[in-house]
N, C-alpha and C positions, 0 to 999 in steps of 0.2 A: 504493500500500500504506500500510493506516495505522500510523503512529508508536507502535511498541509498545516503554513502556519495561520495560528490561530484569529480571526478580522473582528474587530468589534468596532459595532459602527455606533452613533449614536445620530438617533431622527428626530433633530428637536418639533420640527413641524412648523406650527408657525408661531416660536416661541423665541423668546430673546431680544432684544434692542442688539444694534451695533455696541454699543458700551458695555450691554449686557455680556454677549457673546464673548467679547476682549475680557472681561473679569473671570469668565468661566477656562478658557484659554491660561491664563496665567495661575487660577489655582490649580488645574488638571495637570500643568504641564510636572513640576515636584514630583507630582503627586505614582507618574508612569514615567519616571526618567529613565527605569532601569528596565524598562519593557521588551522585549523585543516582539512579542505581537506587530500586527497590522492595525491598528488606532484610527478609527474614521469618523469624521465629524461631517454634519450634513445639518448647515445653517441654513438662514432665510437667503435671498439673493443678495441681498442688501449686506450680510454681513459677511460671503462669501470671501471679499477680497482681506476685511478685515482679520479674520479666523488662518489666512493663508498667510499672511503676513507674519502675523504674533507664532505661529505655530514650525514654522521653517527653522531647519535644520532639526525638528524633533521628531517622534515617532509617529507623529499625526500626520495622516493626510485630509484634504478636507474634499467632501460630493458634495454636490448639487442635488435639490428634491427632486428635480422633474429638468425637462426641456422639450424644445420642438425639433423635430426631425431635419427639417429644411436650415439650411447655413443660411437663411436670409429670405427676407420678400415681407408681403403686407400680410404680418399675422400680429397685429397690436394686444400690447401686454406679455408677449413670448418671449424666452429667450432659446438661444441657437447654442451647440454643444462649442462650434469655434467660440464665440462669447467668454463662456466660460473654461475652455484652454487658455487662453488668451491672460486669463487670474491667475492661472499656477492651479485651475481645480484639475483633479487626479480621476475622479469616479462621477458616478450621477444614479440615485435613484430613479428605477423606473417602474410603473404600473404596482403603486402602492394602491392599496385597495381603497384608500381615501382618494387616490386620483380616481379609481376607475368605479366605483361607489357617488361621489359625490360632483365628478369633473364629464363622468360619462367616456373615460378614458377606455379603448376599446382594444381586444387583441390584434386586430389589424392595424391601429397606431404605433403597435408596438413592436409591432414585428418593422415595421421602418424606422423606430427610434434606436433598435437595439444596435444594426448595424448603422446607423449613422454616428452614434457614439463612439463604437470602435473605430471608425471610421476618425475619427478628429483627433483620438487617441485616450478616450475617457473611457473609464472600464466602467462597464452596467453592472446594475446592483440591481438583478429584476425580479420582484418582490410576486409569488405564485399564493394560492390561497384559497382553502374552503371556506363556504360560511355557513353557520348552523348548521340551518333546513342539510345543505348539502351533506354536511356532517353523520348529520340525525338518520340523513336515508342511506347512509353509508354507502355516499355517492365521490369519496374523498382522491381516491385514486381516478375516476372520470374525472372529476373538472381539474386534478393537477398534469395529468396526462396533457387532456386540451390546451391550457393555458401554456404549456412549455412547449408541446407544439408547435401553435398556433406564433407565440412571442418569439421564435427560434427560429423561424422560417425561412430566412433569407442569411442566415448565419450559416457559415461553412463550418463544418467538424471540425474541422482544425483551429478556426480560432474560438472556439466555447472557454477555451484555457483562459481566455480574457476577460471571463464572464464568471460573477458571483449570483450566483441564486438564494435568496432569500425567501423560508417557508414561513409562511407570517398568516394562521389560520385566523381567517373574520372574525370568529369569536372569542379569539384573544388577546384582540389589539383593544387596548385601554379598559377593558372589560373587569379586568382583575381576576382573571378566570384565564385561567395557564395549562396548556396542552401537558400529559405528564410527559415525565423524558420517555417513557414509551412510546406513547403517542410521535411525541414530535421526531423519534427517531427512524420510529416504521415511515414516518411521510417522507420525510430525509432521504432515508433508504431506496425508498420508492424513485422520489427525484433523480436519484443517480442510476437508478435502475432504467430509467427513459434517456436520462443521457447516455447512456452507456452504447445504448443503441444505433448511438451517434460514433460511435469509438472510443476505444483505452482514452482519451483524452480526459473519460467525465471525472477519472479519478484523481485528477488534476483539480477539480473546478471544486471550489469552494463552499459549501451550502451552510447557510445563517438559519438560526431560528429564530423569530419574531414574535412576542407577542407575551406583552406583562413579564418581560422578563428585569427582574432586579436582583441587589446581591445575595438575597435567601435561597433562590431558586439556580443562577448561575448555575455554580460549581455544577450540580448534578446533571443539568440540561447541558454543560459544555462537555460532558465526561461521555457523550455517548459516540458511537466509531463512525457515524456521518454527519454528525452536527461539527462543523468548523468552527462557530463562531455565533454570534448575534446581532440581530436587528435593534436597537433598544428605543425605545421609547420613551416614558415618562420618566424612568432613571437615570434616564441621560442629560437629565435636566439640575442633574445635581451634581457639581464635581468628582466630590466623595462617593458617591453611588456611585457613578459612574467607572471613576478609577477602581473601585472594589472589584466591579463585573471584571474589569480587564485583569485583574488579578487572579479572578477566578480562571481564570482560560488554561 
Protein backbone atom coordinates (compact mmCIF):
# COMPACT_ATOMS: atom_id res chain seq x y z
CA UNK A 1 0.00 0.00 0.00
CA UNK A 2 1.33 3.26 -0.81
CA UNK A 3 2.48 5.99 1.72
CA UNK A 4 -0.22 8.38 1.92
CA UNK A 5 0.56 11.38 3.83
CA UNK A 6 -1.93 12.34 6.04
CA UNK A 7 -4.30 16.00 4.59
CA UNK A 8 -6.28 17.91 6.86
CA UNK A 9 -8.05 20.47 5.51
CA UNK A 10 -10.00 22.85 7.34
CA UNK A 11 -13.61 24.46 5.51
CA UNK A 12 -14.22 27.60 7.38
CA UNK A 13 -17.37 28.23 4.82
CA UNK A 14 -18.33 31.57 5.05
CA UNK A 15 -16.72 32.35 8.29
CA UNK A 16 -13.81 34.79 9.37
CA UNK A 17 -13.07 38.50 8.60
CA UNK A 18 -9.72 39.16 6.78
CA UNK A 19 -8.34 40.16 10.24
CA UNK A 20 -10.03 37.21 11.59
CA UNK A 21 -8.55 34.79 9.29
CA UNK A 22 -4.75 36.55 9.96
CA UNK A 23 -5.30 35.99 13.82
CA UNK A 24 -6.33 32.31 13.26
CA UNK A 25 -3.09 31.92 10.87
CA UNK A 26 -0.67 33.15 13.54
CA UNK A 27 -2.10 31.12 16.56
CA UNK A 28 -2.38 27.65 14.28
CA UNK A 29 0.90 28.24 12.89
CA UNK A 30 3.11 27.24 16.82
CA UNK A 31 0.65 25.56 17.30
CA UNK A 32 1.76 22.46 13.95
CA UNK A 33 5.29 23.62 13.52
CA UNK A 34 6.43 20.25 13.91
CA UNK A 35 3.91 18.64 11.58
CA UNK A 36 4.62 17.04 8.73
CA UNK A 37 1.20 16.23 7.44
CA UNK A 38 -0.44 18.18 4.41
CA UNK A 39 -2.35 21.22 6.51
CA UNK A 40 -5.00 23.00 4.34
CA UNK A 41 -6.82 25.85 4.97
CA UNK A 42 -9.98 26.96 2.79
CA UNK A 43 -10.93 30.75 3.46
CA UNK A 44 -13.46 33.05 2.02
CA UNK A 45 -12.05 34.64 -1.32
CA UNK A 46 -11.59 37.76 0.40
CA UNK A 47 -9.16 36.25 2.73
CA UNK A 48 -7.45 33.86 0.39
CA UNK A 49 -4.43 36.02 -0.54
CA UNK A 50 -4.25 37.19 3.08
CA UNK A 51 -4.07 33.26 4.69
CA UNK A 52 -1.23 32.74 1.64
CA UNK A 53 0.80 35.31 2.80
CA UNK A 54 0.85 34.84 6.66
CA UNK A 55 1.17 31.03 6.01
CA UNK A 56 4.33 30.61 3.44
CA UNK A 57 7.03 28.97 4.06
CA UNK A 58 4.92 26.75 6.73
CA UNK A 59 3.11 23.52 6.49
CA UNK A 60 -0.08 25.20 5.25
CA UNK A 61 -1.39 25.23 2.09
CA UNK A 62 -4.23 27.22 1.43
CA UNK A 63 -7.83 26.11 -1.32
CA UNK A 64 -10.25 27.99 -2.52
CA UNK A 65 -14.30 26.96 -1.66
CA UNK A 66 -15.47 26.79 -5.18
CA UNK A 67 -14.63 28.28 -8.77
CA UNK A 68 -15.83 28.46 -12.24
CA UNK A 69 -14.65 26.26 -14.83
CA UNK A 70 -14.15 28.97 -17.61
CA UNK A 71 -10.50 31.17 -17.36
CA UNK A 72 -12.65 34.20 -18.14
CA UNK A 73 -15.96 35.64 -19.83
CA UNK A 74 -19.23 37.26 -18.52
CA UNK A 75 -20.09 35.18 -15.43
CA UNK A 76 -20.53 38.05 -12.75
CA UNK A 77 -19.69 37.37 -9.07
CA UNK A 78 -17.29 34.15 -10.32
CA UNK A 79 -14.01 33.46 -9.95
CA UNK A 80 -11.78 31.46 -12.43
CA UNK A 81 -9.03 28.71 -11.12
CA UNK A 82 -6.05 31.15 -13.05
CA UNK A 83 -7.43 33.89 -10.52
CA UNK A 84 -6.77 32.02 -7.83
CA UNK A 85 -3.18 30.43 -9.06
CA UNK A 86 -2.21 33.71 -9.64
CA UNK A 87 -2.58 34.02 -5.14
CA UNK A 88 -0.19 31.31 -4.54
CA UNK A 89 -3.80 29.08 -3.93
CA UNK A 90 -2.60 25.27 -4.01
CA UNK A 91 -6.07 23.39 -4.08
CA UNK A 92 -9.94 24.32 -4.47
CA UNK A 93 -12.82 22.62 -3.06
CA UNK A 94 -15.36 21.22 -5.25
CA UNK A 95 -19.04 20.02 -5.33
CA UNK A 96 -19.52 20.53 -1.42
CA UNK A 97 -22.94 19.43 -0.94
CA UNK A 98 -23.72 23.08 0.22
CA UNK A 99 -22.72 24.02 -3.33
CA UNK A 100 -24.65 21.49 -4.82
CA UNK A 101 -27.80 21.51 -2.08
CA UNK A 102 -28.16 25.19 -1.87
CA UNK A 103 -26.17 26.69 -5.28
CA UNK A 104 -27.94 23.96 -7.56
CA UNK A 105 -24.37 22.99 -8.31
CA UNK A 106 -24.79 19.88 -10.67
CA UNK A 107 -22.42 16.63 -11.67
CA UNK A 108 -22.11 17.93 -15.17
CA UNK A 109 -20.41 21.27 -13.75
CA UNK A 110 -18.32 19.25 -12.29
CA UNK A 111 -17.02 17.07 -14.26
CA UNK A 112 -15.75 20.48 -16.29
CA UNK A 113 -14.42 22.12 -13.11
CA UNK A 114 -12.55 19.13 -12.09
CA UNK A 115 -10.27 19.01 -15.19
CA UNK A 116 -10.19 22.77 -15.45
CA UNK A 117 -8.56 22.88 -12.09
CA UNK A 118 -5.93 20.47 -12.90
CA UNK A 119 -5.65 22.07 -15.75
CA UNK A 120 -4.33 25.61 -14.03
CA UNK A 121 -2.47 23.42 -11.62
CA UNK A 122 -4.81 23.59 -8.52
CA UNK A 123 -5.40 20.14 -7.08
CA UNK A 124 -9.41 19.39 -6.60
CA UNK A 125 -10.75 18.45 -3.37
CA UNK A 126 -14.06 16.83 -4.62
CA UNK A 127 -16.35 16.43 -1.86
CA UNK A 128 -18.87 12.91 -2.95
CA UNK A 129 -21.90 12.22 -0.41
CA UNK A 130 -25.06 10.50 0.69
CA UNK A 131 -27.83 12.12 2.32
CA UNK A 132 -30.21 10.45 4.76
CA UNK A 133 -33.21 9.26 2.66
CA UNK A 134 -30.26 7.86 0.41
CA UNK A 135 -28.67 6.49 3.53
CA UNK A 136 -31.99 5.11 5.02
CA UNK A 137 -32.67 3.15 1.65
CA UNK A 138 -29.20 1.85 1.68
CA UNK A 139 -28.90 3.50 -1.43
CA UNK A 140 -25.01 4.80 -0.31
CA UNK A 141 -22.96 2.99 -2.78
CA UNK A 142 -25.48 4.11 -5.93
CA UNK A 143 -25.37 7.64 -5.44
CA UNK A 144 -21.26 7.57 -4.49
CA UNK A 145 -20.71 5.30 -7.57
CA UNK A 146 -22.77 8.04 -9.79
CA UNK A 147 -21.23 11.09 -8.36
CA UNK A 148 -17.50 9.86 -8.91
CA UNK A 149 -18.45 8.95 -12.09
CA UNK A 150 -20.22 11.28 -13.30
CA UNK A 151 -17.46 14.24 -11.54
CA UNK A 152 -14.46 12.13 -13.09
CA UNK A 153 -15.57 12.07 -16.51
CA UNK A 154 -13.28 13.91 -18.57
CA UNK A 155 -10.29 13.09 -16.05
CA UNK A 156 -7.65 10.63 -17.53
CA UNK A 157 -6.55 7.63 -15.15
CA UNK A 158 -3.60 8.82 -14.80
CA UNK A 159 -3.98 12.19 -13.56
CA UNK A 160 -6.75 11.15 -10.51
CA UNK A 161 -3.17 11.08 -8.47
CA UNK A 162 -4.00 14.98 -8.57
CA UNK A 163 -7.14 14.55 -7.01
CA UNK A 164 -8.36 14.30 -3.32
CA UNK A 165 -11.64 12.91 -2.65
CA UNK A 166 -13.57 13.94 0.12
CA UNK A 167 -16.42 11.43 1.77
CA UNK A 168 -18.57 14.05 3.50
CA UNK A 169 -22.13 12.06 4.01
CA UNK A 170 -25.33 14.94 4.03
CA UNK A 171 -26.19 13.95 7.30
CA UNK A 172 -23.19 14.66 8.93
CA UNK A 173 -22.14 17.81 7.92
CA UNK A 174 -22.99 20.32 10.85
CA UNK A 175 -25.51 17.96 12.10
CA UNK A 176 -23.50 16.70 15.06
CA UNK A 177 -24.25 13.26 14.05
CA UNK A 178 -20.85 11.52 12.93
CA UNK A 179 -20.75 8.46 10.52
CA UNK A 180 -18.94 5.60 12.81
CA UNK A 181 -15.34 4.83 11.78
CA UNK A 182 -17.10 1.95 10.39
CA UNK A 183 -19.30 3.52 8.54
CA UNK A 184 -17.02 6.09 7.09
CA UNK A 185 -14.57 3.53 6.27
CA UNK A 186 -16.70 1.00 4.34
CA UNK A 187 -17.76 4.21 2.05
CA UNK A 188 -13.91 5.13 1.86
CA UNK A 189 -13.23 1.65 1.00
CA UNK A 190 -15.85 1.79 -1.49
CA UNK A 191 -14.56 5.11 -3.12
CA UNK A 192 -11.21 3.45 -3.92
CA UNK A 193 -12.84 0.55 -4.94
CA UNK A 194 -14.55 2.72 -8.00
CA UNK A 195 -11.29 4.29 -8.50
CA UNK A 196 -9.49 1.42 -8.65
CA UNK A 197 -11.21 0.61 -11.77
CA UNK A 198 -9.65 3.53 -13.14
CA UNK A 199 -6.05 1.84 -12.38
CA UNK A 200 -3.30 1.20 -9.50
CA UNK A 201 -3.22 4.81 -9.45
CA UNK A 202 -6.50 5.02 -6.93
CA UNK A 203 -4.20 3.85 -4.37
CA UNK A 204 -2.37 6.81 -4.64
CA UNK A 205 -5.30 9.23 -4.32
CA UNK A 206 -6.11 10.50 -1.02
CA UNK A 207 -9.68 10.14 0.53
CA UNK A 208 -10.89 12.70 3.55
CA UNK A 209 -13.67 12.08 5.69
CA UNK A 210 -16.15 14.97 6.27
CA UNK A 211 -18.47 15.54 8.50
CA UNK A 212 -18.72 16.73 12.40
CA UNK A 213 -15.52 15.66 12.72
CA UNK A 214 -13.48 17.23 15.86
CA UNK A 215 -10.73 16.36 18.36
CA UNK A 216 -12.89 13.53 20.20
CA UNK A 217 -13.79 11.65 17.34
CA UNK A 218 -10.39 12.35 15.11
CA UNK A 219 -7.82 9.85 16.27
CA UNK A 220 -10.23 6.91 15.63
CA UNK A 221 -11.87 8.07 12.32
CA UNK A 222 -8.15 8.86 11.01
CA UNK A 223 -6.93 5.31 12.27
CA UNK A 224 -8.87 3.45 9.63
CA UNK A 225 -6.74 1.99 6.37
CA UNK A 226 -8.72 4.24 3.69
CA UNK A 227 -9.54 7.26 5.51
CA UNK A 228 -6.24 9.69 4.79
CA UNK A 229 -7.35 12.51 6.35
CA UNK A 230 -10.37 15.10 6.93
CA UNK A 231 -12.68 17.58 5.72
CA UNK A 232 -13.32 19.69 8.94
CA UNK A 233 -15.63 21.93 9.55
CA UNK A 234 -16.94 23.72 12.55
CA UNK A 235 -13.50 22.75 14.22
CA UNK A 236 -11.62 24.22 12.11
CA UNK A 237 -12.81 27.21 13.31
CA UNK A 238 -10.92 27.13 16.21
CA UNK A 239 -7.06 27.03 16.39
CA UNK A 240 -6.66 24.71 19.09
CA UNK A 241 -9.31 22.26 17.76
CA UNK A 242 -8.06 22.49 14.82
CA UNK A 243 -4.24 21.90 15.43
CA UNK A 244 -5.55 18.88 17.96
CA UNK A 245 -7.21 17.19 14.68
CA UNK A 246 -3.93 17.58 12.93
CA UNK A 247 -2.22 15.94 15.62
CA UNK A 248 -4.46 13.23 15.79
CA UNK A 249 -3.45 12.13 12.14
Amino acid sequence: MPDRTPYIAANWKMHKTVAEAAAFVDALLPRIAATHHDVVICPSYLALNEVVERSRGSAVRVAAQNMHEEQSGAFTGEVSAPMLAELGVEAVVLGHSERRQHFNETDEALARKVPAALAAGLEPILCVGESEEARDAEQTEAVLERQLQADLAAVESGALAGIVIAYEPIWAIGTGRTATPEQAQEACAFIRDVLRERGAVADSVRILYGGSVKPANAAELLAQPDIDGALVGGASLDPGEFAAIVDSA
